[in-house]
BAKOL-863031 format. One record per residue (C-alpha): z negated, x negated, y negated. Coordinates in pm, 1 decimal. Each point is the difference from the previous one (the first is absolute). Layout:
N
R         pz         px         py
R          Z          X          Y
...
# end
This chain:
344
R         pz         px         py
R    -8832.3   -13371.1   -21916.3
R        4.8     -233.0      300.9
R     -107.7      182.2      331.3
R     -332.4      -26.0       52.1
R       -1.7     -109.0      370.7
R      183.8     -321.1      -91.6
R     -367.8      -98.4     -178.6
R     -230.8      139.6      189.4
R     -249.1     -223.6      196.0
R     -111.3      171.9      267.0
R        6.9      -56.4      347.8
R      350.4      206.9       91.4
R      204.5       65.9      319.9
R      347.8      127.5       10.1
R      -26.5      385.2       57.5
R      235.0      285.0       44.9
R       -0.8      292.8     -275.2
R     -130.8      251.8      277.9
R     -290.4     -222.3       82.8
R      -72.8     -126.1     -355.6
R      -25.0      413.8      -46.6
R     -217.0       16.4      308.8
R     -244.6     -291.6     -125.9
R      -90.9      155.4     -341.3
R      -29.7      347.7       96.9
R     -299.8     -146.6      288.6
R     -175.6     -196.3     -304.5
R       16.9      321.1     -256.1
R     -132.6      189.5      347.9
R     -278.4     -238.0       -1.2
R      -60.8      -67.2     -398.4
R      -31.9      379.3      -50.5
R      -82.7      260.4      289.9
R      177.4      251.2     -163.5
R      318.3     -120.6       98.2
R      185.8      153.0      285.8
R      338.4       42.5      196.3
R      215.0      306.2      120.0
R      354.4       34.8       89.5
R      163.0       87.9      275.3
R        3.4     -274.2      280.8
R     -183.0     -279.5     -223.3
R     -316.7      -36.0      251.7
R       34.5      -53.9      325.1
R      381.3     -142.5      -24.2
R      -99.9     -155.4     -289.8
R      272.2      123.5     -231.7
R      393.5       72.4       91.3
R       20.1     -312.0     -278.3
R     -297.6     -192.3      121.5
R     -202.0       59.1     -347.2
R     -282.7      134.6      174.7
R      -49.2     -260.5      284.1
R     -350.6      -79.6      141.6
R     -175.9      287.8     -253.9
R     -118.1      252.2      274.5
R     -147.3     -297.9      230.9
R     -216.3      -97.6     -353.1
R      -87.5      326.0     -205.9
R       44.8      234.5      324.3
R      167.5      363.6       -0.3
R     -225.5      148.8     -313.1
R      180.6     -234.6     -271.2
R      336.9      -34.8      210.2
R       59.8      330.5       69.2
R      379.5       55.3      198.1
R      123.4      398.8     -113.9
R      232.2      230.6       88.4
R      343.9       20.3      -93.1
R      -60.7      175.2     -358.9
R       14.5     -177.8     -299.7
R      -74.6      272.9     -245.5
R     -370.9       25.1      221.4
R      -94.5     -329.0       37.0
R      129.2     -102.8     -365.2
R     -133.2      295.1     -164.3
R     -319.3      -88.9      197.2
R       -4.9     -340.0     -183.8
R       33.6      151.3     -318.9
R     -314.8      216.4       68.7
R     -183.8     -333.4      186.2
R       56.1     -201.3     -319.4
R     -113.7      306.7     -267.6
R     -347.2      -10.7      185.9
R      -29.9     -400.1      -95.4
R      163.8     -139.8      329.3
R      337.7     -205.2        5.5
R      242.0       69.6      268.3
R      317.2     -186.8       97.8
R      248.1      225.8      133.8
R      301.1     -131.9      173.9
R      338.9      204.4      -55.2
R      209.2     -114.8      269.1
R      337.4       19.6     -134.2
R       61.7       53.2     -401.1
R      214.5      213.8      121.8
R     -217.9      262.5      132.8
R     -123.0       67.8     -377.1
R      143.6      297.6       37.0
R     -230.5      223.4      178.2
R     -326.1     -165.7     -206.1
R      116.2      -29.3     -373.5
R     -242.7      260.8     -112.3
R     -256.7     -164.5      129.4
R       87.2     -337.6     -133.7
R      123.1       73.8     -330.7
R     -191.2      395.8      -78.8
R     -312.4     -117.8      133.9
R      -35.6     -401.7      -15.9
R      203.6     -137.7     -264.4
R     -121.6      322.4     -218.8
R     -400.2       23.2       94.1
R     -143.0     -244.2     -342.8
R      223.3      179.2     -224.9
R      -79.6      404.2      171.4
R     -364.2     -115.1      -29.2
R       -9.2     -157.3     -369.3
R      -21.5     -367.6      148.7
R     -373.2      155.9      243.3
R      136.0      -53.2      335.2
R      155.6     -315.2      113.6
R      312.6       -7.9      259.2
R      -46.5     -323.2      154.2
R      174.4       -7.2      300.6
R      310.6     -258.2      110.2
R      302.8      183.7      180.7
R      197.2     -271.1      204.6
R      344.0       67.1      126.4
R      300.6     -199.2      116.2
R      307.5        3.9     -199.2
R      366.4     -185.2       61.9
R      307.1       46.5      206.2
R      211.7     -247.6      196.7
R      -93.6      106.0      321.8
R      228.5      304.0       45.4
R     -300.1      248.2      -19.3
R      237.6      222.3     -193.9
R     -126.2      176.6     -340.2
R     -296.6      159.3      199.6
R     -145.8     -311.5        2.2
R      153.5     -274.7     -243.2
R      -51.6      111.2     -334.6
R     -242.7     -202.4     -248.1
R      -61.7      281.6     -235.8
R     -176.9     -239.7     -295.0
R      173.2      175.6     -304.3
R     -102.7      333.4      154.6
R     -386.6     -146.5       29.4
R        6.8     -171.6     -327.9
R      152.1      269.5     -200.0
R     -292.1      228.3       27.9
R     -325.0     -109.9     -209.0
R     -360.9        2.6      201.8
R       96.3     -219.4      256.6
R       44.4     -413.9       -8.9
R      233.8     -122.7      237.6
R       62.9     -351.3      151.3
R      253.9     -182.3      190.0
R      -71.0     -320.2      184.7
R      227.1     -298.5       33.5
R     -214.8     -228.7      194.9
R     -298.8      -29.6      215.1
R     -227.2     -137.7     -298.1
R      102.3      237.5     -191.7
R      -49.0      295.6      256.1
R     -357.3     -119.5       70.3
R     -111.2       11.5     -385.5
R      180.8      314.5     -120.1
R     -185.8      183.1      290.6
R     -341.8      -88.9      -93.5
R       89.6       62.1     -337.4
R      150.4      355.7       74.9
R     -308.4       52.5      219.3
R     -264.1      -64.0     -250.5
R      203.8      161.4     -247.7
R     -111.0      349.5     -150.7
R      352.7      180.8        3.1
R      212.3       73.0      299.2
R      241.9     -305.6       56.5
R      343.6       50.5      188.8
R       21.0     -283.9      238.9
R      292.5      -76.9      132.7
R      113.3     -226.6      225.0
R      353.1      -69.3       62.2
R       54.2      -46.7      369.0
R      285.5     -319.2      -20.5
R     -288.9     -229.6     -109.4
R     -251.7      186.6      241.1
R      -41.6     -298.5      260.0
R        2.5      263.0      282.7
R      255.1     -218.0      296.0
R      210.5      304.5       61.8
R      107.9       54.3     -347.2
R       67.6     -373.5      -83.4
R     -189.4     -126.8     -319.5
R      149.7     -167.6     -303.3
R     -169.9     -418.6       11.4
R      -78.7       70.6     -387.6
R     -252.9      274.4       90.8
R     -201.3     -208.2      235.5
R     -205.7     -277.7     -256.9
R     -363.5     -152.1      -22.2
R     -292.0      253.4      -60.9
R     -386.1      -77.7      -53.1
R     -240.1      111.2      266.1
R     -224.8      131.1     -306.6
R       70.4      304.0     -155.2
R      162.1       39.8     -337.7
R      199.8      223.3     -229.3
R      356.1      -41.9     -167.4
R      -51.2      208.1     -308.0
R      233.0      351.3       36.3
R      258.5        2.4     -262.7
R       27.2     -402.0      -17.4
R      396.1     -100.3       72.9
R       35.9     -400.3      145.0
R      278.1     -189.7      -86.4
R       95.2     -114.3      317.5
R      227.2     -277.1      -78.2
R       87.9     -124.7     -413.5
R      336.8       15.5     -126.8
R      195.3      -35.9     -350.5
R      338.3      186.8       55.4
R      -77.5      380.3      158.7
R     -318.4      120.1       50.5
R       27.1      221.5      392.3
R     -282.9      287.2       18.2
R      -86.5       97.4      328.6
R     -254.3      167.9      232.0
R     -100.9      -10.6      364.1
R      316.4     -172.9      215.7
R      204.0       14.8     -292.8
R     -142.1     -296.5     -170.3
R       31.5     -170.2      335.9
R      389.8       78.5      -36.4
R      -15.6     -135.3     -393.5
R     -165.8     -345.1      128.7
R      206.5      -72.4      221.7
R      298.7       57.1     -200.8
R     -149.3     -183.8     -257.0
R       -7.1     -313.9      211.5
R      347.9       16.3      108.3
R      124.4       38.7     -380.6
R     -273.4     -319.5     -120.2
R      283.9     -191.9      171.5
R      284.8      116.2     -260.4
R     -233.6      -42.7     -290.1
R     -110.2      334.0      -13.5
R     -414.2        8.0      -80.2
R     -123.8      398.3       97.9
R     -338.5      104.7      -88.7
R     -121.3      220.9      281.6
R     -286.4      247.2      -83.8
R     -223.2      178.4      283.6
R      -79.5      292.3     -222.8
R     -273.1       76.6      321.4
R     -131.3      342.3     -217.0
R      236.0      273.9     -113.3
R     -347.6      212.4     -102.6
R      -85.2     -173.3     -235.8
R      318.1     -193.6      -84.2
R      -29.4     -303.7     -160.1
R      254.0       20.5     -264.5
R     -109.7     -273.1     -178.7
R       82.4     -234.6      270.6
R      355.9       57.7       -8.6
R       46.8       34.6     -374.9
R     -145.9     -362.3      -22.3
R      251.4     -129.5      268.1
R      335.6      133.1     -117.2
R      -82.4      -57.5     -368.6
R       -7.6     -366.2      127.5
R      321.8       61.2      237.1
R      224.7      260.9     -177.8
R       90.0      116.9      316.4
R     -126.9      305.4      258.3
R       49.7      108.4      349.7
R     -229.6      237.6      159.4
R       22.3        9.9      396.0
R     -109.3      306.4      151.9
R       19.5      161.5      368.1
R      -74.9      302.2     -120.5
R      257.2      296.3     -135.8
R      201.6     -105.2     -283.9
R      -50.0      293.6     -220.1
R     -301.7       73.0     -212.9
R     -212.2     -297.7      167.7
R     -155.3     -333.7      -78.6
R      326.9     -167.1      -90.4
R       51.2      209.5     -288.5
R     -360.5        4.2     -135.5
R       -3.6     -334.2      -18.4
R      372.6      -21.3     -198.8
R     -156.5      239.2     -230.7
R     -333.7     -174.4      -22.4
R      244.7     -275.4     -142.1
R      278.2      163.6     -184.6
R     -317.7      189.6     -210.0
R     -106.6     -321.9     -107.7
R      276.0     -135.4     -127.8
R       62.7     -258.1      142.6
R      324.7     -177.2      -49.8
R      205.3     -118.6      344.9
R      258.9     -220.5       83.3
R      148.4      285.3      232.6
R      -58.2      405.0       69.7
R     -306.6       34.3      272.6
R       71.7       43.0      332.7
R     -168.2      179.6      276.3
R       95.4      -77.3      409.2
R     -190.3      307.8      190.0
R       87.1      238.2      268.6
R      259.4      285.7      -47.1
R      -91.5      318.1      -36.6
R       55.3      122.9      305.1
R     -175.1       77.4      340.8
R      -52.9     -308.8      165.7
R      214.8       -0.4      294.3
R      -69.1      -61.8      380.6
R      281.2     -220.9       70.2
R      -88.9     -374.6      -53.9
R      306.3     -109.5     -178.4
R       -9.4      289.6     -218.6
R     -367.3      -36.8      -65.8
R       69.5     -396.8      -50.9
R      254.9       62.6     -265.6
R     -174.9      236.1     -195.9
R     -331.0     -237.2       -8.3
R      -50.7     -260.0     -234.1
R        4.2     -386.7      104.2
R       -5.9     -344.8     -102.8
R      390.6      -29.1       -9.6
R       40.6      274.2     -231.2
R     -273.3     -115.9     -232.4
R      171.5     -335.7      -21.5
R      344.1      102.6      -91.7
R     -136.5      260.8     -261.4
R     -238.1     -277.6     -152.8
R      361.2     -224.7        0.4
R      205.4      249.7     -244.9
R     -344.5      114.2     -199.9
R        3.1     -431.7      -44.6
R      369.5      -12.9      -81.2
R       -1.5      291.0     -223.9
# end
């Protein structure tokens, strides 16, 4: 699958993920009036990320609607808002404030189609930043996608790139279920949290949808296929250009969905490669990594060497920077695994 913004005529511009975000959530406001915004701080500022820029000046404070400092209200009020036919986009500021809401994200959203016999709908997006590198400490660095993607009701997506961003929005938005959004705040474009170049690409002014559950292969490869998601397939490209120099040809995969996961994607790349790394920032333990070994050991595949999986310890991520630095994932690391995977 080549990525679809590479043949895609439109008229683009180069955009930031947090204003790609922005863009599509003012044309769903305007294709469909039953679209709306709450969070905490996402009207008049705009968004602590920027995702909500420009949206109270254009749809005013009725669809854009800044709320108190309770996420089990206002999310719990978006689960009610999108039962009665409307369909809310909540913002979560930090994944890591999950915590105090989880009943009424996973009890009430991801559970309202199946408590009902499939009657009433749950289509509402919940945004939230996810990521670490910043010394934010574990109250607010975690990325949480096995703990989102392990429960069934919910689809959740992880952006790599602006094009990307702008399409899996309006496709959570018009979607029917409630869609975990999130966004990881390295590839943000916000100035004070530095942005990865990657992130940062060509998007149409018109709106469109990338299909949820769709992985991209990012960059082709015969030797290793590298999964990835979010700023860890920015890590896997770049160490796949520094090993194209010794010889070594990665295939990098941008699995963009974990809810639904496209399993097929990978199966088709490391049946051509023999080889698999999964990069993950999120705990090592029970996660993406070792869903997607599994999707491949239970097909049988034969490899040229045992899986691998680079992710983050399990352990609470840590204030200190060099701490937090060492226990993260990165391009070097990636590289020298991929080496010994090859020379196995």
């Amino acid at each position: 699958m080549v990525e679809p913004a590479r043949r895609d005529n439109r008229r683009k511009r180069k955009l930031t993920i947090a204003k790609a975000i922005s863009e599509a959530i003012a044309q769903e406001m305007e294709r469909d009036s039953g679209v709306f915004v709450m969070g905490e701080d996402i009207a008049k500022l705009g968004g602590v990320f920027g995702n909500t820029q420009g949206l109270l000046d254009k749809f005013g404070p009725e669809r854009v609607r800044d709320t108190p400092i309770s996420e089990t209200g206002f999310i719990s009020m978006a689960v009610g808002a999108a039962a009665l036919g409307l369909r809310p986009l909540v913002e979560l500021m930090f994944v890591d404030f999950f915590g105090v809401c989880m009943d009424a994200i996973y009890n009430l959203a991801a559970k309202q189609a199946y408590f009902s016999g499939g009657h009433v709908k749950c289509p509402m997006v919940l945004m939230t930043s996810v990521g670490g590198g910043y010394s934010d400490a574990g109250q607010h660095s975690q990325c949480l996608y096995g703990t989102f993607a392990h429960l069934p009701g919910m689809k959740v997506v992880v952006p790599s790139n602006a094009y990307d961003a702008k399409g899996l929005m309006a496709a959570a938005i018009r979607d029917d279920n409630p869609v975990i959004f999130m966004m990881h705040k390295n590839l943000q474009g916000m100035g004070w949290l530095g942005t990865v170049a990657g992130a940062t690409v060509d998007v149409p002014e018109d709106a469109y949808e990338v299909p949820l559950g769709k992985a991209a292969i990012t960059r082709p490869g015969k030797d290793i296929t590298v999964v990835g998601l979010g700023a860890t397939v920015h890590q896997a490209l770049d160490a796949a250009e520094t090993l194209a120099k010794d010889g070594i040809e990665a295939e990098v995969i941008d699995l963009r969905s974990l809810a639904p996961l496209d399993r097929e994607a990978v199966l088709k790349s490391v049946r051509k490669t023999g080889r698999l790394l999964v990069v993950d920032d999120d705990y090592k333990s029970f996660g993406v990594s070792g869903e997607i070994i599994a999707t491949v050991a239970e097909a049988g595949i034969a490899l040229k060497s045992p899986p691998q999986r680079l992710a983050y310890p399990d352990i609470p991520i840590p204030f200190a920077r060099p701490m937090e630095q060492f226990a993260l994932p990165n391009a070097g690391k990636v590289a020298t695994l991929i080496r010994q995977m090859c020379q196995e």
